[in-house]
C-alpha positions as CSV (number, residue, x, y, z in Angstrom):
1,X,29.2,-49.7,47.7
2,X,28.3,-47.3,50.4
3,X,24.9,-46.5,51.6
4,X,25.9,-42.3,50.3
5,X,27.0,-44.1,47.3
6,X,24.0,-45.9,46.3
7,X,21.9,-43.0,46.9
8,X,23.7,-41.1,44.6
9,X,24.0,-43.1,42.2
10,X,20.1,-43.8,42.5
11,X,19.1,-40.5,42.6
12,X,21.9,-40.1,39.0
13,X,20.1,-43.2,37.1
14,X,16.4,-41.4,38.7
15,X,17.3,-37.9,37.0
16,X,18.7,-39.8,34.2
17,X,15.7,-41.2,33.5
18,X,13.8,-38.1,33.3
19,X,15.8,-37.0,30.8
20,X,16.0,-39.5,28.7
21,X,14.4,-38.6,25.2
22,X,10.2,-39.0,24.9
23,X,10.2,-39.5,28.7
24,X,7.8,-36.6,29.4
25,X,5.5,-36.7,33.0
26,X,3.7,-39.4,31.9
27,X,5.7,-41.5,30.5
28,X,8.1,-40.9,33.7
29,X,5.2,-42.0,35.9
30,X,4.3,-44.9,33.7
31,X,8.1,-46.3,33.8
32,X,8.4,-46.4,37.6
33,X,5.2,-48.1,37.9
34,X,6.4,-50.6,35.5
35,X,9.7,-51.4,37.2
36,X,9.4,-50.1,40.9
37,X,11.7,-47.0,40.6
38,X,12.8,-44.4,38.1
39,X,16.1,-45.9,38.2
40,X,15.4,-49.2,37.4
41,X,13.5,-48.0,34.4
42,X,16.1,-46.0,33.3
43,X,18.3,-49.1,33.0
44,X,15.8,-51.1,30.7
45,X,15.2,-47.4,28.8
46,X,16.8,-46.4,25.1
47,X,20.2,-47.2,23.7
48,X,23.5,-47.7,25.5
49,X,24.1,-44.2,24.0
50,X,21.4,-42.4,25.5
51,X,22.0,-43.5,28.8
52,X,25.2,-42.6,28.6
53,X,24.2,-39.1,27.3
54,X,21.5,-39.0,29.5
55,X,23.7,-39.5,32.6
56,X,26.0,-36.8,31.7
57,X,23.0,-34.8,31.5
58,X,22.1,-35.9,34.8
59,X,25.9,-35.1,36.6
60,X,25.8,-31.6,35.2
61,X,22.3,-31.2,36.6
62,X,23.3,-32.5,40.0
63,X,26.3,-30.1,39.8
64,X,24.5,-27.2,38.9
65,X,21.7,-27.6,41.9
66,X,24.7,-28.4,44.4
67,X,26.1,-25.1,43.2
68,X,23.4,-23.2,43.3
69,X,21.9,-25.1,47.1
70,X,19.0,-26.5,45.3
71,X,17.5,-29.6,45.7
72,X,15.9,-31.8,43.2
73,X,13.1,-33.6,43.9
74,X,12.3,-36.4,41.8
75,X,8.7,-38.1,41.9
76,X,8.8,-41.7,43.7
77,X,11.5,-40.2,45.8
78,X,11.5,-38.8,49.5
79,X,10.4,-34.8,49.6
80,X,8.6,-34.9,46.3
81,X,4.9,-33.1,47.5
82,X,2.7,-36.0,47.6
83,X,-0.2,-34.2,46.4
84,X,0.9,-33.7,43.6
85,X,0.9,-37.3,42.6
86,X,-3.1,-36.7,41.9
87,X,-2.3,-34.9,38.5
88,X,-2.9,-36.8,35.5
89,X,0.4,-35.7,34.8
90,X,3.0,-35.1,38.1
91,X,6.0,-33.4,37.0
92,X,8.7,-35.9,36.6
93,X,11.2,-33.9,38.4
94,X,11.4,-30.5,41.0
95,X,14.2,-28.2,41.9
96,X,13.9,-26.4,45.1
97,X,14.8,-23.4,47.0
98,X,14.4,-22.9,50.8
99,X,12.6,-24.6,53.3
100,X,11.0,-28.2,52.2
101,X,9.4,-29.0,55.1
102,X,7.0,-26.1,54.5
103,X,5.4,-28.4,51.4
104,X,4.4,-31.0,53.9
105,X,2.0,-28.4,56.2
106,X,-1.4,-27.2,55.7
107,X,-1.3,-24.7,52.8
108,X,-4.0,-22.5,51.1
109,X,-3.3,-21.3,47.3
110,X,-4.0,-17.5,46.4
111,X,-3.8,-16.4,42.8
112,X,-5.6,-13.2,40.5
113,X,-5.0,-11.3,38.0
114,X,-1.6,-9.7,37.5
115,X,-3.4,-6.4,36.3
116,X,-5.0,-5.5,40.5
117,X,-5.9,-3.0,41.9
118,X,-5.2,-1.3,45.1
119,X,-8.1,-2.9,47.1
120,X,-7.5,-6.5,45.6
121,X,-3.9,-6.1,46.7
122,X,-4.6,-5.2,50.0
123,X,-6.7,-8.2,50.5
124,X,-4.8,-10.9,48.9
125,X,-2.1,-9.6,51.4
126,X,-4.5,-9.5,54.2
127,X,-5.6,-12.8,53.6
128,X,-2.1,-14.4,53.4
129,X,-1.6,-12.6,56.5
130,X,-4.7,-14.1,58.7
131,X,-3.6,-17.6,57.1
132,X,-0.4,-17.6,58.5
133,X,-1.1,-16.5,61.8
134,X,-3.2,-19.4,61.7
135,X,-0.1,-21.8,61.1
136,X,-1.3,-22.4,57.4
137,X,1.3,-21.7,54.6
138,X,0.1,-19.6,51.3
139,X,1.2,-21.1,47.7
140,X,1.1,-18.6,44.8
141,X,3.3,-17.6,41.6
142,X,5.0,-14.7,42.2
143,X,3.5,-12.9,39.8
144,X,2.7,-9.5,39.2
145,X,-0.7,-8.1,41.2
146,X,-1.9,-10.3,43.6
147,X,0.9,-13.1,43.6
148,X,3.5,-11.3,45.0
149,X,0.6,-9.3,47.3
150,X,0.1,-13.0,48.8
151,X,3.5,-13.8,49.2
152,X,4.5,-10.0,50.9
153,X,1.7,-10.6,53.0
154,X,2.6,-14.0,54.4
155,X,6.6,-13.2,55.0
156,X,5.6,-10.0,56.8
157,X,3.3,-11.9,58.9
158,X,6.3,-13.9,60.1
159,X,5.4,-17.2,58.4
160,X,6.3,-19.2,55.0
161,X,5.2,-18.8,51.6
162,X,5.9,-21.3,48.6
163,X,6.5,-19.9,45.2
164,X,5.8,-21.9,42.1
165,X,8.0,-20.7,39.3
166,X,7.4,-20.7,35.5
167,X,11.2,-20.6,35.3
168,X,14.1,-21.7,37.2
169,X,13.9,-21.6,40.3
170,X,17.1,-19.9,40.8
171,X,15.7,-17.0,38.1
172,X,13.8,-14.3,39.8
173,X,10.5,-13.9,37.1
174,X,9.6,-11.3,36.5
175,X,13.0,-9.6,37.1
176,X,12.0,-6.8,38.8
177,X,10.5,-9.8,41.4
178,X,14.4,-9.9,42.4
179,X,14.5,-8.8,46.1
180,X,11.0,-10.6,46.1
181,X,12.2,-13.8,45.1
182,X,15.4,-13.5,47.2
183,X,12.9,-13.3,50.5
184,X,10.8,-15.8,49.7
185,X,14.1,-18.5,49.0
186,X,15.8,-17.1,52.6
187,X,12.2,-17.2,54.6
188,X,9.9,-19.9,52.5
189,X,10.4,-22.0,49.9
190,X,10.6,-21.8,45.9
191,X,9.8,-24.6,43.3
192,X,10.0,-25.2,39.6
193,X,10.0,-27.9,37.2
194,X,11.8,-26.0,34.4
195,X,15.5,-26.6,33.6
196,X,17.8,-24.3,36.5
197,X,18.9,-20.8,35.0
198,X,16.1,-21.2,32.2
199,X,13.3,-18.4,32.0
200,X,9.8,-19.0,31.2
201,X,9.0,-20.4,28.0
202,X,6.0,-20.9,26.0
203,X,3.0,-22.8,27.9
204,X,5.4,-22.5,30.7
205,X,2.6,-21.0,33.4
206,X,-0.3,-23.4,32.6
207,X,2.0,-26.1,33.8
208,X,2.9,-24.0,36.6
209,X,-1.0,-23.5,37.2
210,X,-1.3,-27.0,37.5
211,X,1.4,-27.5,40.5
212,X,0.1,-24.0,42.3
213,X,-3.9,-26.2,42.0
214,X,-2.2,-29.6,43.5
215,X,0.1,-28.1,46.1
216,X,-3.0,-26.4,47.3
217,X,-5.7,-27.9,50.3
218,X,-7.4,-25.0,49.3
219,X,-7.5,-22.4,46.5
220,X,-8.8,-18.7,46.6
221,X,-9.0,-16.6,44.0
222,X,-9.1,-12.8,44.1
223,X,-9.8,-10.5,40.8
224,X,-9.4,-13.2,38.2
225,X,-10.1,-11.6,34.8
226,X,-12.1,-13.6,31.7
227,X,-9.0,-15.3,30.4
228,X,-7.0,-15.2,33.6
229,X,-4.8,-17.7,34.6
230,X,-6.4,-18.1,38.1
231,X,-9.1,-19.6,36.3
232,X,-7.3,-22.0,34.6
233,X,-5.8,-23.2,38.6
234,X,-9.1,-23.1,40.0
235,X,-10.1,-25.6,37.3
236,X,-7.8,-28.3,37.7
237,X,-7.8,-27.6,41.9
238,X,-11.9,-28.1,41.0
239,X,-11.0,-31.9,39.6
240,X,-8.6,-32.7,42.3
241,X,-11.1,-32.3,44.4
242,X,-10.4,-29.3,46.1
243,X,-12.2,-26.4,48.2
244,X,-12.1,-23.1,45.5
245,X,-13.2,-20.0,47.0
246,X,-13.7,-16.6,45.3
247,X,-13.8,-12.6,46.3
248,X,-16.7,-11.1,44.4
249,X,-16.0,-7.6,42.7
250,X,-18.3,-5.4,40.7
251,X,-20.0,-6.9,38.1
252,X,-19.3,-4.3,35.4
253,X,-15.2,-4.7,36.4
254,X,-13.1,-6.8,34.0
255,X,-11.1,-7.4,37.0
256,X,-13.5,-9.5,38.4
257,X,-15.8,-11.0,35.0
258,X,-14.0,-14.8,35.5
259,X,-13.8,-14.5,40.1
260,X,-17.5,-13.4,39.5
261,X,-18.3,-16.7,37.5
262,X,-16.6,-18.7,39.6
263,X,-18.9,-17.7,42.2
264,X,-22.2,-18.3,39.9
265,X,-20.9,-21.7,38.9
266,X,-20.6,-22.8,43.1
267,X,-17.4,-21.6,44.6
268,X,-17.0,-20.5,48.0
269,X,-18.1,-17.1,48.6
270,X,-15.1,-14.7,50.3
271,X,-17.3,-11.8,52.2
272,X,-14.5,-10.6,54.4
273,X,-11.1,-11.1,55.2
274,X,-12.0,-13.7,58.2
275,X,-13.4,-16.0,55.8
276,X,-10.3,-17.1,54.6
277,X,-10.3,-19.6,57.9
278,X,-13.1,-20.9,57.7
279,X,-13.0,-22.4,53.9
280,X,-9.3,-23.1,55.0
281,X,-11.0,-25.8,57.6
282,X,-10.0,-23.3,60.2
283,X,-12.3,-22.6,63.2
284,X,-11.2,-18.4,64.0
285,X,-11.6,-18.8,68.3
286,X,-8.9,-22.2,67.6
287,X,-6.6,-20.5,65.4
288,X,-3.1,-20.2,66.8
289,X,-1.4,-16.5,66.6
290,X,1.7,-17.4,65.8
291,X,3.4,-14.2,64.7
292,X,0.8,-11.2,65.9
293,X,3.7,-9.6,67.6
294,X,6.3,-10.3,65.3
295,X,4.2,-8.9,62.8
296,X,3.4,-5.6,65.0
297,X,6.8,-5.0,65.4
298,X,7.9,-5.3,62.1
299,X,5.5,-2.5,61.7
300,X,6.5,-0.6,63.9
301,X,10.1,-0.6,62.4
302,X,8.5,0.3,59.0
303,X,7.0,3.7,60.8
304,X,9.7,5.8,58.7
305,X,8.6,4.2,55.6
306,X,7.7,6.9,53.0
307,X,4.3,5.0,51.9
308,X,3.2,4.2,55.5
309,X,3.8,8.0,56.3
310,X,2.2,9.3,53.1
311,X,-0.8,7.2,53.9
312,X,-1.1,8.0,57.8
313,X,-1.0,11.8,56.1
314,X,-3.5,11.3,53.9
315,X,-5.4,9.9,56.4
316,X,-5.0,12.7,59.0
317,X,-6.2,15.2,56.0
318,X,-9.4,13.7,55.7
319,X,-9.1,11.0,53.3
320,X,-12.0,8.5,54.1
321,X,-11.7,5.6,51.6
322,X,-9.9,3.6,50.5
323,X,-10.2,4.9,46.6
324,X,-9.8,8.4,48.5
325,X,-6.8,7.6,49.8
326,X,-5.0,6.2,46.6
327,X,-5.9,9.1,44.6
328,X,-4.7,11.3,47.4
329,X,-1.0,9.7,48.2
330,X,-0.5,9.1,44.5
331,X,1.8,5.6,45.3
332,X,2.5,3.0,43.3
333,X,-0.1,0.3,43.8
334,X,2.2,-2.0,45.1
335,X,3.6,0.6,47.7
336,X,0.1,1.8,48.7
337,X,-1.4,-1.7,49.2
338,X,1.9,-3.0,51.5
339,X,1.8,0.5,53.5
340,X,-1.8,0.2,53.6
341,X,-1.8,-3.6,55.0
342,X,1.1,-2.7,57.3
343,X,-1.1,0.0,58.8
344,X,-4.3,-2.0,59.0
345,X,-2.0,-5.1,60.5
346,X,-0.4,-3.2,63.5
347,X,-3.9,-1.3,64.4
348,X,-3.1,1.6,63.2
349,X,-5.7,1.8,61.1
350,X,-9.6,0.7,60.4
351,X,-10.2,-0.2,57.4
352,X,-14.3,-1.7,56.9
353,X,-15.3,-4.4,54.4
354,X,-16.8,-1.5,52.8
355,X,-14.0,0.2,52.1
356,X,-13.7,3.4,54.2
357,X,-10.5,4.2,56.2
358,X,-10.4,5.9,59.6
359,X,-7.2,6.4,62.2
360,X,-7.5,4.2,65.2
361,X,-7.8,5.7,68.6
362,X,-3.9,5.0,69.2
363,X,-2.6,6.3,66.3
């Protein structure tokens, strides 16, 4: 047998293994410490008929990921995320989309509530922005709100982003996420433990949480809710040990009720967009600017854009903040934040922690 033979065939019996019946995350974990690999426990797992079953399971698996140019990661193997190996329970098994070698830099987690507002999108993607010029790659979920802010605001910045899915990998969720998702695989990377081609089922984002905490050297949360699943991350990131940082918000917002306890019970307290280096481990005068031109002329190239125009125009008529202004252009939230971020971005426009907007001198 070949060296490409053998590690096929161990990466078939390592799959096969996974989906063996009652072989959940821990039980997966538990069998490879017992025998030294997933595919030795799988030989010494079940009936003669569930292995077989389970390793046609496992050649249609392989097929479908070859087909689709994902890879599957499988824990004890090379490219599964080490970190992750500090949950309780690791998934078992990963597919994957994109670039993996973005997994193995410095990355920084930010996740909210998928009900945001203008200003919370602007920051998340301000924030994702000033990471990535710093060479640090920003993990979220892709998500509604300020998921998908992140993840804009790192791949216009001219750096990597990893999603974590609920679904497959290969399924952009939520649908109207398509041209998102479709970035992120071409410029970043995309993971998911559910089956390829699946969508999200029931409990399918706590478990998704979980990865999002693990993959993270550092989580920050922006507009988290009372029952918002950024708060559920920020947990399990607290008992792995990581650095959680939070954006306050007014205290009579529902918006910001659960980011605003997480500050009161001792996270890290996000006064402006700069801070995001420093709880990152980041010293601002070191940083490397990677992408600042990149990311000026993309835009620059964006300067027809309808939102960037309606917002210079609103600007030039006297609007003054940043409430001001999104009453005054009438965009979709999504639109005003990315036009406004664009703006702020290429100095074009001043935006103060406080809120009000002015033109630069240039512009």
């Amino acid at each position: 047998m070949t060296n490409g033979e053998s590690e096929v065939t161990g990466l078939r019996e390592a799959l096969a293994f996974a989906l063996m019946p009652k072989v959940g995350c821990v039980a997966f974990r538990e069998g490879i410490e017992r025998n030294g690999s997933a595919g030795s426990a799988f030989l010494v797992s079940g009936t003669a008929g569930q292995r077989a079953q389970a390793l046609a399971d496992s050649d249609d698996l392989i097929a479908r990921a070859a087909a689709a140019s994902a890879t599957i990661l499988l824990q004890g193997e090379p490219g599964y995320p080490e970190s992750l190996l500090e949950l309780a329970d690791p998934p078992s098994l990963l597919f994957a989309l994109g670039d993996p070698g973005l997994a193995g830099r410095s990355r920084v987690g930010i996740v909210g509530t998928r009900h945001s507002s203008s200003s919370g999108d602007r920051l998340a993607y301000q924030m994702a922005a000033t990471l990535v010029r710093a060479g640090v790659v920003v993990v979220s979920g892709m998500a509604f709100g300020i998921d998908a802010a992140a993840h804009r605001g790192a791949l216009d910045a001219g750096g990597g982003t990893i999603a974590v899915l609920g679904g497959g990998v290969d399924i952009p969720y939520p649908p109207s996420h398509a041209a998102l998702h479709a970035r992120i695989v071409r410029e970043g990377h995309a993971l998911s433990e559910a089956p390829m081609g699946s969508r999200p089922v029931l409990g399918a984002f706590p478990k998704r949480n979980r990865i999002i905490a693990a993959l993270s050297n550092t989580l920050i949360v922006v507009e988290a809710g009372e029952r918002s699943g950024a708060l559920i991350t920020s947990r399990i990131a607290l008992e792995l040990g990581r650095n959680v940082a939070s954006v306050p918000g007014p205290i009579d917002s529902p918006r910001h009720v659960g980011s605003n306890r997480l500050l009161a019970e001792g996270a890290l307290f996000i006064s402006s967009v700069d801070d995001v280096l420093s709880v990152a481990g980041i010293e601002p005068s070191v940083a490397p600017v990677q992408t600042s031109v990149a990311g000026a002329n993309d835009a620059a190239a964006r300067e027809n854009d309808s939102s960037v125009i309606a917002v210079l125009n609103a600007v030039r008529a006297g609007a003054s903040d940043v409430e001001d202004l999104a009453r005054s252009t009438r965009l979709a939230p999504r639109d005003f934040a990315t036009a406004l971020a664009t703006l702020e971005l290429a100095g074009q426009l001043l935006v103060s922690p406080a809120g009000s907007v002015s033109l630069a001198e240039h512009a």
